[in-house]
C-alpha positions as a printed NumPy array, in Angstrom:
array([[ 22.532,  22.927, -10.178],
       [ 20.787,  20.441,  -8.004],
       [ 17.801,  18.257,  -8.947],
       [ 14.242,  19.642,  -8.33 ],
       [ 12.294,  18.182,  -5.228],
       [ 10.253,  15.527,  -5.098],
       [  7.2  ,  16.514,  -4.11 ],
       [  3.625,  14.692,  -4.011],
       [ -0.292,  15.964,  -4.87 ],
       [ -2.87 ,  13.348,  -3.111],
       [ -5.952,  12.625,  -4.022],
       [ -8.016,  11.263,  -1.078],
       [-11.057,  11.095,  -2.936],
       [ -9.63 ,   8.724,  -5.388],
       [ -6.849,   7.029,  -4.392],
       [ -4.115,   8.939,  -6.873],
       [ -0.933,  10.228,  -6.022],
       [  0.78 ,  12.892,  -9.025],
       [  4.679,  12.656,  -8.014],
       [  7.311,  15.166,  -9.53 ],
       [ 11.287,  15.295,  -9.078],
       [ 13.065,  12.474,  -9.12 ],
       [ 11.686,   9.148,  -7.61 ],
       [ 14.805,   8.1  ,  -5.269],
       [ 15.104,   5.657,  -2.84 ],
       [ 14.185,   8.631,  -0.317],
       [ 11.133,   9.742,  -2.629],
       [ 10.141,   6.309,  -2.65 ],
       [ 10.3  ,   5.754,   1.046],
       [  8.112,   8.754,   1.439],
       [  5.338,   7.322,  -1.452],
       [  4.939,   3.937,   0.508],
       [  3.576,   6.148,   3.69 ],
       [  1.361,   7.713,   1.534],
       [  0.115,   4.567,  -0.613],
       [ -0.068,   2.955,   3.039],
       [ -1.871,   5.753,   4.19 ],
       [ -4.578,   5.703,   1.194],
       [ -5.046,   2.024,   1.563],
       [ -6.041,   1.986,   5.077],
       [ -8.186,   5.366,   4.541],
       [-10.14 ,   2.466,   2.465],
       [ -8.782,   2.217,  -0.859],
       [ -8.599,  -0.901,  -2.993],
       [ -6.537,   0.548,  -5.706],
       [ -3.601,   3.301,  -5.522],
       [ -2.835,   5.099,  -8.653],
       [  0.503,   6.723,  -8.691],
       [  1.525,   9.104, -11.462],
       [  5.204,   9.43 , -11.856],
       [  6.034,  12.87 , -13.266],
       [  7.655,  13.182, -16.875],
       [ 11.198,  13.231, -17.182],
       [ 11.978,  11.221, -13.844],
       [ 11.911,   7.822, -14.812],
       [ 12.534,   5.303, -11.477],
       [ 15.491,   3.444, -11.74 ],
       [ 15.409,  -0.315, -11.045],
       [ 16.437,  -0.039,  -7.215],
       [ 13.396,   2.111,  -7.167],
       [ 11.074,   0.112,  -9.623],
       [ 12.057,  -3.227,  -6.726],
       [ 10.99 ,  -0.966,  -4.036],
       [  7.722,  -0.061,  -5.757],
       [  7.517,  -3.585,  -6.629],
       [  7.974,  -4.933,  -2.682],
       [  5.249,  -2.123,  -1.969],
       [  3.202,  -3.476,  -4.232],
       [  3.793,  -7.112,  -2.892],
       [  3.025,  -5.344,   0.874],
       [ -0.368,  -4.088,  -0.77 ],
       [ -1.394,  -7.301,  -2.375],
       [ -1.451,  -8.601,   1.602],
       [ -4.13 ,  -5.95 ,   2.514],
       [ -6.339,  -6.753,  -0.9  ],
       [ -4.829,  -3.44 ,  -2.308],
       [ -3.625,  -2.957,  -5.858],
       [ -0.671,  -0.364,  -6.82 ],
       [ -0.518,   0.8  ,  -9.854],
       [  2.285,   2.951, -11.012],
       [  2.068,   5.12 , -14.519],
       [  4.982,   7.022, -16.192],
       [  4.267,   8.424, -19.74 ],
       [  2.949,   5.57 , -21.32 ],
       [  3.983,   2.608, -19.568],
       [  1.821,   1.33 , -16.821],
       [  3.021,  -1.042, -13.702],
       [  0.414,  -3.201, -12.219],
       [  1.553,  -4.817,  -9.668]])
């Protein structure tokens, strides 16, 4: 049986991004265009909500983290939430 897709809702309006499937490398590639795309449609602050049950590994929680670091450059904050741990970056 192979792994649901990863898949992504957007919220323009307020700069939040609800993921589910499992955050990859690939999936994680593909969330940096969007994050990239909501900070220069004006956004200070990107939300993303990782979906339950895929936690990112750490090759995945680096590559958030080097987004993040990217963001920080443009005055942009990433914030990252899975279940009850937050990632402010």
């Amino acid at each position: 049986m192979s792994a649901p897709p990863f898949t992504e809702v957007v919220d323009w309006t307020d700069g939040r991004v609800r993921t589910s499937g499992p955050l990859t490398a690939v999936a994680v590639d593909l969330l940096a265009g969007t994050v990239h795309q909501l900070r220069r449609a004006g956004h200070a602050r990107v939300v993303v909500e990782v979906g339950a049950g895929h936690p990112p590994e750490e090759e995945e929680l680096g590559a958030l983290a080097a987004l993040a670091a990217g963001l920080r450059a443009h005055r942009c904050e990433l914030i990252v939430i899975r279940e009850e741990e937050e990632y402010v970056w």
